[in-house]
N, C-alpha and C positions, 0 to 999 in steps of 0.2 A: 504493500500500500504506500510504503511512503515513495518509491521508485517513483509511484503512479502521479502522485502530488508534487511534489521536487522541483518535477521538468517544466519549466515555462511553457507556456503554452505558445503557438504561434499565432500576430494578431496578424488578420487578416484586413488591408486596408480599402478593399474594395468590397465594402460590405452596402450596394445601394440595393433598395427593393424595385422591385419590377411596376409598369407604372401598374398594374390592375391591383397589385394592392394600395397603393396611394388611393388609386381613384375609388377604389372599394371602402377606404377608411374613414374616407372626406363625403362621400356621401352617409355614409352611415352616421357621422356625426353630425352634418345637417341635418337627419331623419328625426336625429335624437332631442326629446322635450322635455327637460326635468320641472313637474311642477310642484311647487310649493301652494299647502292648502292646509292653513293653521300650523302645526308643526310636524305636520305630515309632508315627505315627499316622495313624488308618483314620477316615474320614467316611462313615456311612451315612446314608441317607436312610430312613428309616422310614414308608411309605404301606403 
């Protein structure tokens, strides 16, 4: 185990996401409606 930990890892610097998850994330966060209602809050999703 400690072998396993020890060794640095290698950072990978080309870490970009493809655009369908972008554009998947960013619509779903416009979708999203947090409502406050007394001290209640309700998350809709709006599709």
């Amino acid at each position: 185990m400690e072998k396993i930990y020890s060794n640095a890892t290698p950072k990978n610097e080309n870490l970009k996401p493809k655009d369908e998850t972008i554009s998947f994330l960013l619509n779903y966060s416009k979708a999203l409606r947090v409502i406050d209602y007394n001290k209640l809050k309700f998350e809709a999703l709006l599709n």
